[in-house]
C-alpha positions in Angstrom: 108.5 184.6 230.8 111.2 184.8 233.2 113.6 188.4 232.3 116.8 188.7 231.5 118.8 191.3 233.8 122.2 192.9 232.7 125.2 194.2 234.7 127.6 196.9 233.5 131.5 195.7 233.2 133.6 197.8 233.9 136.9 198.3 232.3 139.5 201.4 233.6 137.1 202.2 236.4 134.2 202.8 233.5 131.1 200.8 232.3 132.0 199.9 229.1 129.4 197.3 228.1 126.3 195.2 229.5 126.3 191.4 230.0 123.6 188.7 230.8 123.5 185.3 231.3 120.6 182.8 229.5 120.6 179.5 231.5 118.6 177.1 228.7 117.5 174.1 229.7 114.4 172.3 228.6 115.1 171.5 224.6 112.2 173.5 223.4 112.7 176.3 226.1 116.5 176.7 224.7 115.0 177.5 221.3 111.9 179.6 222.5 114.6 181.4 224.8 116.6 182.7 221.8 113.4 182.9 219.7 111.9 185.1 222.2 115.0 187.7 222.6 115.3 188.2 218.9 111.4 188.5 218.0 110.3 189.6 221.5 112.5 191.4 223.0 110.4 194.1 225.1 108.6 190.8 226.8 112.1 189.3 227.4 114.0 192.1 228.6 110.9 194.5 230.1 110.3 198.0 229.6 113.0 199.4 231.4 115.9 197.6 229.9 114.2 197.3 226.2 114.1 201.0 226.5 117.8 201.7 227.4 118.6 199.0 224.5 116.7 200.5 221.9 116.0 204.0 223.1 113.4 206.4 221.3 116.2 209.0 220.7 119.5 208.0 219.5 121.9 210.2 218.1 122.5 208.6 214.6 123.1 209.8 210.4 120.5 210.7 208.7 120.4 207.3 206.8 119.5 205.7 210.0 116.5 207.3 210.8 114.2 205.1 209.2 115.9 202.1 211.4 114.7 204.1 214.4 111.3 204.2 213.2 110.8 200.6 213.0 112.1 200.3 216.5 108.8 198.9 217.4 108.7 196.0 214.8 112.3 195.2 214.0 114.2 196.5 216.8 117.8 194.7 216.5 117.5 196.4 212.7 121.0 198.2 213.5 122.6 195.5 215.5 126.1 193.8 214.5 126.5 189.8 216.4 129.4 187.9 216.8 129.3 184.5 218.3 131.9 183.1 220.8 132.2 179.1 221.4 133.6 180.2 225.0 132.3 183.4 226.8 135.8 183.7 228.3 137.1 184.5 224.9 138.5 188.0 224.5 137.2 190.3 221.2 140.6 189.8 219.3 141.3 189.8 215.6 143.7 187.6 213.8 146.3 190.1 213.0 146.6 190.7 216.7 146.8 187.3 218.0 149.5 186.5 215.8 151.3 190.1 216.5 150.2 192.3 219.5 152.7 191.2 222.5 154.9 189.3 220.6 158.3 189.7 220.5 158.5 191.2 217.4 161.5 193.5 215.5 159.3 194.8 212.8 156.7 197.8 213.4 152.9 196.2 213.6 151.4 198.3 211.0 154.3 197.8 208.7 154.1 194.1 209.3 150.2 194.3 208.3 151.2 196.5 205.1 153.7 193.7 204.3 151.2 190.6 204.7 148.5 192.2 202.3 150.7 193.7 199.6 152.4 189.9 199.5 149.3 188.4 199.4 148.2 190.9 196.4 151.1 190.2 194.7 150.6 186.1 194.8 147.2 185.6 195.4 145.8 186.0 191.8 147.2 182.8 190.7 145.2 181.0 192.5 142.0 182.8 192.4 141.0 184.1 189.4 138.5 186.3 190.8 141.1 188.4 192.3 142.2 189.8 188.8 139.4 191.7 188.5 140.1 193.5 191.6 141.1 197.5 192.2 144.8 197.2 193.6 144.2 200.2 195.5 140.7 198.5 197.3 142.8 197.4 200.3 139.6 196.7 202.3 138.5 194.0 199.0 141.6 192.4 199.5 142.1 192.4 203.4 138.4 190.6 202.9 140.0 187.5 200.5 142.4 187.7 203.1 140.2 186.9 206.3 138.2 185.0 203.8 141.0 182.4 203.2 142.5 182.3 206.7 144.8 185.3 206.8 145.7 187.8 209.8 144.2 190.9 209.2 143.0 193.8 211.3 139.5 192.7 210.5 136.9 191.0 213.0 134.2 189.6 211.4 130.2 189.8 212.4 126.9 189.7 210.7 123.8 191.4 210.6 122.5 188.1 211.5 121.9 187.3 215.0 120.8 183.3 214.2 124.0 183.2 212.0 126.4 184.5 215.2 124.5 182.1 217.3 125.3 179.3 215.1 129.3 180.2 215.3 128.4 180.2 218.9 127.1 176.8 219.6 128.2 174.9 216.1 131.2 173.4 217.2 130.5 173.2 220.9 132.0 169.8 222.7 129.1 167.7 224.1 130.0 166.5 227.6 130.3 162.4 228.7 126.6 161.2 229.0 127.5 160.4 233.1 128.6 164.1 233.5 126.3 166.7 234.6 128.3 169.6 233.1 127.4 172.5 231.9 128.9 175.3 228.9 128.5 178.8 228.4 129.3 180.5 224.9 128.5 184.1 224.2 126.9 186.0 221.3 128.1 189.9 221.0 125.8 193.1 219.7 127.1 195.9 218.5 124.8 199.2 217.8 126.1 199.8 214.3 124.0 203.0 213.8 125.8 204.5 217.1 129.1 203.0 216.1 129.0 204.8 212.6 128.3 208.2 214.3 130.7 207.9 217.1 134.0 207.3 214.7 133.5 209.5 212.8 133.4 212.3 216.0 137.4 210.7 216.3 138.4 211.2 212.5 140.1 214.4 211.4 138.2 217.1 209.5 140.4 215.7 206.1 138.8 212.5 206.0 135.4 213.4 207.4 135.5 215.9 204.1 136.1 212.6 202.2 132.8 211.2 203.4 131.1 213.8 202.4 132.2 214.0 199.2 132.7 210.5 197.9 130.3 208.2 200.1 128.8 208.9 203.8 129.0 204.5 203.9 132.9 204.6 203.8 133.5 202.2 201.0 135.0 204.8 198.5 138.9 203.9 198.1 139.9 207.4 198.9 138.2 207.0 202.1 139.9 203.9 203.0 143.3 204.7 201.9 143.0 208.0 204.0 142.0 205.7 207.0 145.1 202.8 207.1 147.5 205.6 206.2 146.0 207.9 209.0 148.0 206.1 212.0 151.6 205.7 210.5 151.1 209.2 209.4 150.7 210.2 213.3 153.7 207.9 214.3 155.8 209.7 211.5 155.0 213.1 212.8 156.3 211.6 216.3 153.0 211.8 217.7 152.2 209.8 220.6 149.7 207.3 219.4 149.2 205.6 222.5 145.5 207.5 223.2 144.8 209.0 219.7 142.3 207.9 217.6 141.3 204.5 219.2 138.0 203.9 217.5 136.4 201.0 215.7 135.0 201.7 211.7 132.0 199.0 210.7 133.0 198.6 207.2 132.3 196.6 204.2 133.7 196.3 201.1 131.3 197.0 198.2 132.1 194.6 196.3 131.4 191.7 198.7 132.5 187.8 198.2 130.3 185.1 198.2 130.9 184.0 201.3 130.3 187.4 203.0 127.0 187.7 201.6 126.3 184.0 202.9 127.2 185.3 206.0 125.2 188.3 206.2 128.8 189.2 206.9 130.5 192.3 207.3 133.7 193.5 209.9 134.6 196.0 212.5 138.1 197.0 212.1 140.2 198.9 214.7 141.9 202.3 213.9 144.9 202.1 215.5 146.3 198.8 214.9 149.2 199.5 218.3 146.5 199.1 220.4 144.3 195.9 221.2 140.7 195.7 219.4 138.8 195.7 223.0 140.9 198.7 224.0 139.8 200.5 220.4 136.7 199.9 220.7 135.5 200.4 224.9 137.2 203.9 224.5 134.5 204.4 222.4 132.2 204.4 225.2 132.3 207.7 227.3 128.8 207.4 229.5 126.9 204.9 231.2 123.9 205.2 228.6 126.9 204.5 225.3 127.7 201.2 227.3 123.9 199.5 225.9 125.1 199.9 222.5 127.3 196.9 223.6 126.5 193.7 224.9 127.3 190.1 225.4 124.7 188.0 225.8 126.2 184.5 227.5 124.2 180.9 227.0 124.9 178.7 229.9 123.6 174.8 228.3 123.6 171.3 228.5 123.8 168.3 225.8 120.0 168.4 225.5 119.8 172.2 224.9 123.0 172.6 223.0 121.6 170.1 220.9 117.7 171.4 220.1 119.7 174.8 219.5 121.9 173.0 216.4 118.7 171.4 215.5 116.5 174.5 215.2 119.6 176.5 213.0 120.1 173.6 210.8 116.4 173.6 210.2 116.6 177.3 209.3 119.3 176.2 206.5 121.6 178.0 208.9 124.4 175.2 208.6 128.1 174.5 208.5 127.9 173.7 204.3 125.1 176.9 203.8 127.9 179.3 205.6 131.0 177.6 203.6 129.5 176.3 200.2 132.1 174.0 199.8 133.2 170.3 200.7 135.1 170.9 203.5 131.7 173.0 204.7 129.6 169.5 203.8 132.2 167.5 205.2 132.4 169.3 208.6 128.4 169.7 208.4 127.6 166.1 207.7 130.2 165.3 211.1 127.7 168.0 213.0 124.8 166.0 211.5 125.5 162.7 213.3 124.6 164.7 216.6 121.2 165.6 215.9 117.8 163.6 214.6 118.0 164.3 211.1 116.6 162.3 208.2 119.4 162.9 205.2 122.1 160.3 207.7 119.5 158.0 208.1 120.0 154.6 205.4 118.1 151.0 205.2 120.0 148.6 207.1 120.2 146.9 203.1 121.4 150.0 201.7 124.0 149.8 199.3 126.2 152.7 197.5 125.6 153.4 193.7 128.4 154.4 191.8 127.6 156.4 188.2 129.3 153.3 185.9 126.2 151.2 187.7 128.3 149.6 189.8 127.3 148.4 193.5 129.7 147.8 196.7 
């Protein structure tokens, strides 16, 4: 088994996270290749590296100590993923693609304020389900937001690494057959269990007593109302927010849609919404040893491997319409369908389409 080797990037003169490139070829290799990181990791990466990834001693909550000692049999227990379709792709959330650099008249976090209280204010009438939502769970409602297209501060990941694969590879454009091209897409890991100790060294003493008192997870409403109002309130007292509190929060809400659980889904949100999400979250990272609790994994493929890869997910019931549950999910899965060797396209030449009255066309 041929092993994978990683190179720190750096970003202002520091490491700040560890890449790789997977070149898959062979169908069947393609799939063992991603089999083998997930479930085998120590033979796919080697001692050395397997160690720095999932080191013996990592400074974690108490809650996490039990993911530590199952290192040995489930060791990307801990891990956030996040698939890319292009590994050029920066980590960018909606709220600032639409915003950040844009020339804008309104303040960014005011603008974010604005978006969700107008989408509380509207949104019930079309969804029932909102009405049984707290007003004051902002982090509920910035999740119906993401959930139904909206900008928010939010970037979404799961605790599934097959699940950010498939966002990965599942829209991927297959090449001319005369063209010997080749694509590379990119599937992100986050250490949650250092993540969650590391912001909370940046929060101030107020809201780490709120933690403590409420819920050490973060999903109490105090807690997240003390968070989003913690950067205006530095911006009113004509602090210089520029380099304070730059941090990423894991978060979910407790109440979780039905999509999110789907998903295995849950977000990383940056604190300070003036700055970019990469530059929230690589300040994060102070020493060569914090920059393995991020890396990006790119997978350099072909036609033949891009395809096995959609093959093997969809065969794991990790599928466009699984994801979505919904038609434009079977719709857009049935369209992904026509790509690989799969049974439910396949009709007699004869074949003819019932309709319920009896019918036949």
């Amino acid at each position: 088994m041929e092993l994978m080797h990683f190179k720190p990037i750096e970003v202002d003169g520091k490491a700040r996270y560890q890449e790789t490139t997977i070149s898959v070829g062979e169908p069947n290799s393609s799939v063992l290749s991603m089999l083998d990181l997930f479930f085998r990791p120590k033979e796919k990466l080697g001692e050395d590296i397997f160690e720095k990834i999932f080191p013996k001693e990592l400074d974690v909550q108490e809650n996490h100590n039990m993911i530590l000692k199952n290192r040995e049999y489930f060791p990307w227990n801990g891990w956030m993923f996040r698939g890319h379709t292009k590994s050029s792709y920066h980590l960018q959330t909606s709220f600032e693609r639409l915003c950040m650099n844009k020339p804008l008249e309104q303040d960014l976090f005011s603008m974010e304020l604005g978006i969700i209280r107008n989408f509380k204010r509207t949104a019930r009438g079309f969804f029932p389900e909102l009405s049984s939502v707290n007003d004051k769970d902002t982090y509920e409602f910035m999740a119906w937001l993401q959930h139904f297209g909206g900008a928010t501060r939010f970037l979404d990941v799961s605790y599934s690494f097959f699940v950010a694969l498939y966002f990965a590879i599942w829209h991927t454009n297959f090449f001319d057959k005369s063209e010997s091209v080749r694509g590379e897409c990119s599937v992100w890991c986050f250490n949650r269990m250092w993540m969650e100790k590391k912001y909370k060294k940046f929060l101030p003493k107020e809201i780490m007593k709120l933690y403590e008192t409420y819920d050490m997870f973060g999903k109490d409403i105090k807690i997240q109302e003390a968070i989003l109002d913690y950067v205006p309130i530095r911006k009113k007292n004509g602090d210089d927010i520029s380099n304070t509190f730059l941090s990423v929060i894991n978060m979910e809400p407790y109440y979780k849609n039905p999509r999110m659980e789907r998903q295995k889904g849950l977000f990383m949100m940056p604190t300070n919404p003036y700055q970019s999400f990469e530059k929230n979250l690589f300040n994060m990272v102070e020493t060569d040893d914090e920059s393995w609790r991020i890396l990006k994994i790119n997978i350099e493929y072909d036609n033949d491997s891009i395809r096995s890869l959609q093959k093997a997910l969809d065969d794991m019931n990790i599928n466009r319409f699984v994801l979505f549950d919904n038609l434009e999910g079977l719709c857009i899965n049935n369209n992904t369908k026509t790509r690989l060797p799969n049974d439910s396209l396949m009709v007699s030449p004869n074949a003819s389409i019932f309709y319920p009255n009896g019918e036949m066309r």
